[in-house]
C-alpha positions in Angstrom: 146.2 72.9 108.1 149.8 72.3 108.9 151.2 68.6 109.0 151.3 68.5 112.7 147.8 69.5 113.7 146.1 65.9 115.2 144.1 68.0 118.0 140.9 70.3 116.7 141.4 73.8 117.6 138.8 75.6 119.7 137.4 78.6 117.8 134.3 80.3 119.4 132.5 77.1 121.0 129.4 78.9 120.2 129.3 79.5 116.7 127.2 77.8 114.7 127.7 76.7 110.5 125.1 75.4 108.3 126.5 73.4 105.5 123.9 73.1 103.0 124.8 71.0 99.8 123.0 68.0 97.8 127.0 66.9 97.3 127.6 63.9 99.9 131.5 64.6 99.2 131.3 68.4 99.6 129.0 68.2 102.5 131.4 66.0 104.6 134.5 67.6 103.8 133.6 71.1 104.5 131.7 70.1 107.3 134.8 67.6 108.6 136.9 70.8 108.3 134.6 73.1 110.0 134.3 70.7 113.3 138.0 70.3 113.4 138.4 73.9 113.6 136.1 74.2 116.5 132.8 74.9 115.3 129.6 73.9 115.9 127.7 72.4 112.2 125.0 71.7 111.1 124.3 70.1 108.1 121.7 69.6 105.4 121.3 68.1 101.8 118.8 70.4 100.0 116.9 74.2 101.0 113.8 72.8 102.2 115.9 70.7 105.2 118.3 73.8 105.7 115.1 76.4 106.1 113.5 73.8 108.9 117.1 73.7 110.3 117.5 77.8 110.7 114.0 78.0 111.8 114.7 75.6 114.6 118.2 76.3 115.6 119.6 79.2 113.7 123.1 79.6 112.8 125.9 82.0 112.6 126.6 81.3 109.4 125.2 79.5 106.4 127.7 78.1 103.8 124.9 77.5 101.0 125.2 76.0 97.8 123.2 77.8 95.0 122.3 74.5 92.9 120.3 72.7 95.2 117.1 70.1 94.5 113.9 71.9 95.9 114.4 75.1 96.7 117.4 76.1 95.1 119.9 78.3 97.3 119.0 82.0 95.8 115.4 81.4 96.5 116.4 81.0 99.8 118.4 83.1 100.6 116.2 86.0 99.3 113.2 83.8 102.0 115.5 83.9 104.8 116.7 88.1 104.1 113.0 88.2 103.8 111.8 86.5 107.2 114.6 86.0 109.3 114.5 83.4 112.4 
């Protein structure tokens, strides 16, 4: 980001990013930086909310971290390559 940017920039309105991670710190500032760029996110703290969230709105994009409580991010991402939306 350079110093002067105040404004979010408009990337493609309709893409969609899910931010999955059980970090309240992470999740915010990825998904802070995201929305300023212009994108759509979606957000959720563990798999089991982020697998409800693709079933009912899928994204674009899933920014997933692997270490999650529940189901952990590998499991899935092997259940979503598996059954997709």
């Amino acid at each position: 980001m350079r110093p002067n940017d105040t404004e979010p920039r408009l990337a493609n309105p309709a893409a969609t990013v899910l931010v999955v991670d059980d970090n309240p710190i992470n999740l915010k500032l990825v998904s802070d930086l995201l929305a300023f760029e212009g994108y759509r996110v979606l957000k959720a703290d563990d798999g089991e909310k982020a697998a409800a969230s693709v079933q009912e709105d899928p994204p674009d994009l899933i920014l997933l971290d692997v270490d999650l409580p529940g189901i952990d991010g590998l499991t899935l991402t092997k259940r979503l390559k598996s059954d997709p939306p």
